[in-house]
N, C-alpha and C positions, 0 to 999 in steps of 0.2 A: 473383805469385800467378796461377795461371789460371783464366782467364774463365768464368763458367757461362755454358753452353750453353744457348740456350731451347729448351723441351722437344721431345724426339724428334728433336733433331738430332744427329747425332755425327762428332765431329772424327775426322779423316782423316788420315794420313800423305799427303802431298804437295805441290806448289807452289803458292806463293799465286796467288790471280788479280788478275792488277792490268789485266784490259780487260773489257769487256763488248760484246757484237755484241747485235743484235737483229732479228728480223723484222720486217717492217711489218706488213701485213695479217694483220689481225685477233691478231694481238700488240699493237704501237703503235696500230695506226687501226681503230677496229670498220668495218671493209670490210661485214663481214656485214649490220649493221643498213643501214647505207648504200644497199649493193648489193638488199637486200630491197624498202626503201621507195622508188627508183627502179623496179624491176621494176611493183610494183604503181601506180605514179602512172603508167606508160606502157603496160599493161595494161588497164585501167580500161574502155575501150570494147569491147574486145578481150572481156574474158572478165567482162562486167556480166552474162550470165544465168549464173556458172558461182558457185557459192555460194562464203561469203567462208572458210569452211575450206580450201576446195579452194584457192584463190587463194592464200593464204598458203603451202599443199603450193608450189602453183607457186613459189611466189618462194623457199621455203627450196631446192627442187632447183636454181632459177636460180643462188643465191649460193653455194650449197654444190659447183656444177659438178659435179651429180649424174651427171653423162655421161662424166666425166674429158675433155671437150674442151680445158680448158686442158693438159692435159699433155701433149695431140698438136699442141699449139700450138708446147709447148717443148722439141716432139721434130721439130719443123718440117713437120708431119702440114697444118698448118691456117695461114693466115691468124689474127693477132689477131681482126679483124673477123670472121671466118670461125668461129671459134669461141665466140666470142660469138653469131654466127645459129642456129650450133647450140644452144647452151643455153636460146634462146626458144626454140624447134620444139621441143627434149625436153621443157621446160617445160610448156609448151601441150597436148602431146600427152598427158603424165602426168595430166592433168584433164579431159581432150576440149575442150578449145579449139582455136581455127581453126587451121586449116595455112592458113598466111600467103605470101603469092608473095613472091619473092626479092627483090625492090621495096621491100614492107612492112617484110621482115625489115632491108634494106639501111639503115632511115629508123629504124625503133627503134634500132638498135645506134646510127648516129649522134648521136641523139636522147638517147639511156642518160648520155653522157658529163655533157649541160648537168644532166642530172637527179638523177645520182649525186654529184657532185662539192661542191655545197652541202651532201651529206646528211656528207659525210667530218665524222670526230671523231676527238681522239683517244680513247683510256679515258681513264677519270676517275684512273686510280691511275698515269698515263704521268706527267707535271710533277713530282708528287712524287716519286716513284723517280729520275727523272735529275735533279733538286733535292740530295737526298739523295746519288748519286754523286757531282757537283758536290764537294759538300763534303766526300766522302771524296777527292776526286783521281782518280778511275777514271774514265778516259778509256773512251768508246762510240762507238761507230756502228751502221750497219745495211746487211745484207744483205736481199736480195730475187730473187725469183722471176721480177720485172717490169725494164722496161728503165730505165736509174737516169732517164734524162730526165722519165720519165712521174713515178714515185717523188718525185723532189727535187720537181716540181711539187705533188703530195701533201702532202708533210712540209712544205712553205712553206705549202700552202693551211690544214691542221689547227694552225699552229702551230707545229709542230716542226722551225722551221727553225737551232734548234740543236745537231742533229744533223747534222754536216759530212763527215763521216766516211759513206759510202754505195757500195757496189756494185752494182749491175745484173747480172743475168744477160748483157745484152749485153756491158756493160764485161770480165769476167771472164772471159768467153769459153764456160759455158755456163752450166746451169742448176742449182742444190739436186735432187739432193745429192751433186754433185760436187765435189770439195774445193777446187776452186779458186775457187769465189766467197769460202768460208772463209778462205781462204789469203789469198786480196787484204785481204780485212777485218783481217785481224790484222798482217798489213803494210802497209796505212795507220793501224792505231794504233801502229806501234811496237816491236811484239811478237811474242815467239813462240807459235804457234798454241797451246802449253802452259800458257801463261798467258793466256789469254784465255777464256771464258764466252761460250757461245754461247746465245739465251733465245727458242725458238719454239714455235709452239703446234702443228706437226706432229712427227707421232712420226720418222715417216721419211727426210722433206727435211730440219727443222730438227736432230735429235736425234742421230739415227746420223748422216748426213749429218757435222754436226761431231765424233763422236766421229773417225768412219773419218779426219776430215782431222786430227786431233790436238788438236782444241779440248775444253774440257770444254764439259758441255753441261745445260739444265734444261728441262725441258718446262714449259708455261706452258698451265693449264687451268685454265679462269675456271669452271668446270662444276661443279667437286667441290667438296662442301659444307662447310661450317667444322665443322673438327670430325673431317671424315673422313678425313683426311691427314693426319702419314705414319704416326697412331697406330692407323687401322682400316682395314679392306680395299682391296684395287684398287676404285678407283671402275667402275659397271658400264659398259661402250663404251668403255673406256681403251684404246687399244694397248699392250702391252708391248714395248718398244724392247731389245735387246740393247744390252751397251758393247761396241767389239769383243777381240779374242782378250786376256785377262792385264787385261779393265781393271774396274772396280768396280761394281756393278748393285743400291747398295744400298735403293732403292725395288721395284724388279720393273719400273717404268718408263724410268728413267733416270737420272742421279748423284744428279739435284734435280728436283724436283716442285712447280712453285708455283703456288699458287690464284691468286694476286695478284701483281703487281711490286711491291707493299709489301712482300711476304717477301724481296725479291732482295738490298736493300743490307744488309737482316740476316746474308747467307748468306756475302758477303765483305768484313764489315767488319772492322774492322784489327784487330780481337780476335780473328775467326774466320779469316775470307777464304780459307779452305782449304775446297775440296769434292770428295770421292773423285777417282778416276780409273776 
């Protein structure tokens, strides 16, 4: 007898998924929150006359790399350190706070790592999701943007040091969303990039990115409200993601769209475990 589908899902002709990949940051690890409440604890003296709305602006342009300096980072444009100096200076400057000497800047970015790193979590719905694979058998890991050294540091520090399975943008030889950080993930689990599930919360690194390398793929947006998905419209600021040329686009966003990673082991458990192409 076959399985009811929970609502608004629909079965698919295609290959089961028997791996899962995942992003880190801000998929697995609220970076975000992290990377906010450091900004502002090393700030603090910095921009005390600049009101606490505007601070906040600050720290979301900080975390959010409103400058795209990380991306010149990993197009070899910038220093690590380097562009992180840049993201305080555009910070600052988006609120009229100090333009700081290269000194200052030199001492915060240093400074940022002791400050950021106690603030690492995971989400609260990461344990139970890979609890739940656990016990279907669906082997996972994680790909990243970052170098695996810094990452595995991470994932030991949040707890998530049962995630073994990891690539690096350096390991892999470049960066998302090039197929081969993809490609290494799915051959340390095992597998063919076809049967693998790729789960990020970028439309364009994580999503296409994996479709173009042959993974499937799910966008993961914590944003859109219960309720809203996949029974009522594009949530508003969504990217819509192509699958590439013959492959299946049956949200508007991408195969699969999850609020939560509580919806993930629903999506290929051994009832369903099939999700478009």
């Amino acid at each position: 007898m076959e399985a009811t589908l929970p609502a608004g899902r629909t079965r698919a002709a295609g290959r089961a998924v028997s791996g899962v990949l995942f992003d880190i940051d801000d998929t697995l690890v609220d970076l975000d929150a992290a990377a906010r409440a450091g900004f502002l604890r090393l700030s603090a003296a910095h921009l005390a006359r600049i009101p606490d709305a505007d601070r906040e602006r600050a720290a979301a342009a900080f975390s959010s790399d409103a400058g795209g300096f990380y991306e010149r980072y990993m197009a070899g444009e910038l220093t690590f350190a380097g562009q992180r100096m840049r993201r305080i200076s555009h910070a600052y400057a988006l609120v009229g706070g100090p333009e700081l000497p290269e000194a200052e800047l030199a001492r915060f970015t240093a400074d940022f790592e002791d400050a950021v790193r106690p603030a690492w979590r995971p989400f609260d719905d990461v344990h139970p999701c890979l609890d739940e694979l656990d016990r279907l058998g669906v082997p996972y890991g994680a790909v990243s943007n970052n170098v695996a050294a810094y990452q595995r540091e991470k994932l030991d520090i949040t707890g998530l040091e049962r995630i073994r399975v990891l690539v690096g943008s350096d390991t892999a030889g470049a960066p998302k969303p090039d197929p081969r950080p993809f490609l290494a993930g799915a051959d340390l689990l095992g597998l063919e990039p076809a049967d693998v599930l790729y789960v990020g919360d970028n439309p364009l690194n994580d999503v296409r990115g994996a479709l173009e390398a042959g993974l499937r793929a799910a966008l993961l947006d914590r944003s859109i409200p219960e309720g809203t998905f996949p029974e009522g419209t594009l949530p508003e600021g969504a990217f819509p993601v192509m699958a590439p040329e013959g492959g299946g686009n049956v949200t508007g966003l991408a195969p699969a769209v999850l609020r939560t990673l509580a919806e993930l082991p629903g999506l290929i458990s051994p009832e369903i475990r099939v999700i478009p192409r």
